[in-house]
N, C-alpha and C positions, 0 to 999 in steps of 0.2 A: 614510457607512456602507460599508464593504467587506467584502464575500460572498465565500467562496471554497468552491468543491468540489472536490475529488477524487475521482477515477476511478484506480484502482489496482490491481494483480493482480503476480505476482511478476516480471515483465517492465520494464513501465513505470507512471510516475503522470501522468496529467494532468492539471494544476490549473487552474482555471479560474476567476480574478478580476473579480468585475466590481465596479466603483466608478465612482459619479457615469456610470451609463448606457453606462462603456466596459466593454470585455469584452477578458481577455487570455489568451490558453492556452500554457501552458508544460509541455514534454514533462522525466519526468525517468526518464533512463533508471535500472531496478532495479542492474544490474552483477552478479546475482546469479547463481551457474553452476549449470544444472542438471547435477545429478549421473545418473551410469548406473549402478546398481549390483548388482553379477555375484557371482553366489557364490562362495565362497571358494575359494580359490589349490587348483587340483588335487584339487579333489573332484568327483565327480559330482551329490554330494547338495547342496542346495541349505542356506543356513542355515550354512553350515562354520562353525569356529570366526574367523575371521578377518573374516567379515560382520558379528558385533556391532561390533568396532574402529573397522571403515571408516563402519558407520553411523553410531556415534556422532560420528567425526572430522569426516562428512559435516555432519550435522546443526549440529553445535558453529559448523561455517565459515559455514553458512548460516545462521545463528541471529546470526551475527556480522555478515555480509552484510545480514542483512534492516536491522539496529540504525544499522548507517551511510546505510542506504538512507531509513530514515525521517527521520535527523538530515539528510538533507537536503532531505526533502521539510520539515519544520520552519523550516529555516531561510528560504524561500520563502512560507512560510504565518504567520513568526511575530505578522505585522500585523496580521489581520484581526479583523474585530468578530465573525462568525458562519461556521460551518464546517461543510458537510456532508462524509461519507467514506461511497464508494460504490464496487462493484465486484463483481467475482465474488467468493464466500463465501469468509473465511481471511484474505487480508491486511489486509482492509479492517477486519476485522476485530483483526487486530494491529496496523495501527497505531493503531486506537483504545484499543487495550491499553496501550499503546505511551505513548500521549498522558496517560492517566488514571495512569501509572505516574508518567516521569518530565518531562514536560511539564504540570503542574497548570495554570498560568494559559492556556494555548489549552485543555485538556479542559475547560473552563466554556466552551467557545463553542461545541462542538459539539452542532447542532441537531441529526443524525442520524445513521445509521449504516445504509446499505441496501445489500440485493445487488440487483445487475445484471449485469446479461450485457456481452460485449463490445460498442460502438457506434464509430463513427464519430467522430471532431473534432466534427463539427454534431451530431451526435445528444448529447455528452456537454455541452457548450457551452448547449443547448437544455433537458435535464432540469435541468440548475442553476438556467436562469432561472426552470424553471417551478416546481422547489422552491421557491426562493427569495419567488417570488409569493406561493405559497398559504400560505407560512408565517409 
């Protein structure tokens, strides 16, 4: 039986494997650019016309960004018997959208979907085992 969780936010994911009593953490980094975004070209007012543009272009690229970033947290995970997805509220969130979309056979293995806060290597390594116990 192999267990896997993830720990994820728009940054990085890290997965955590454990089979037959071994345990393996694997860091994947997001790639994803955080954007800054300044109101329009030579206005004072905030909102200009050229803010919608850049937002949406924004969005589009990171909407784009998030897509490859999960196909390869996927590719990493596509083994597993049972799967929690954990992290700050949002991505962990999408990629379980993510999953139920266009990954059907892993979205039946997922056991959960919870928020948490940032931790540690040991502290995320630690709440998998102990999901994984009580469940």
């Amino acid at each position: 039986m192999k267990h896997t969780g993830i720990w994820l936010d728009k940054d990085k994911a890290l997965i955590i494997t454990i089979e037959k009593e071994q345990e393996t953490l694997q860091t994947i980094p997001s790639n994803i650019e955080h954007y800054r975004i300044h109101g329009g070209s030579g206005t004072r007012f905030k909102g200009g016309p050229q803010d919608v543009v850049q937002d949406s272009k924004y969005l589009e690229r990171e909407k784009h960004q998030l897509k490859q970033y999960f196909k390869t947290i996927v590719e990493e995970i596509k083994d597993t018997d049972a799967l929690v997805i954990f992290g700050p509220a949002g991505t962990n969130e999408k990629l379980n959208e993510e999953l139920q979309k266009n990954y059907k056979s892993l979205s039946t293995k997922i056991k959960g979907v919870q928020k948490a806060d940032s931790m540690t290597d040991n502290q995320v390594k630690a709440w998998v085992r102990h999901f994984f116990k009580s469940n």
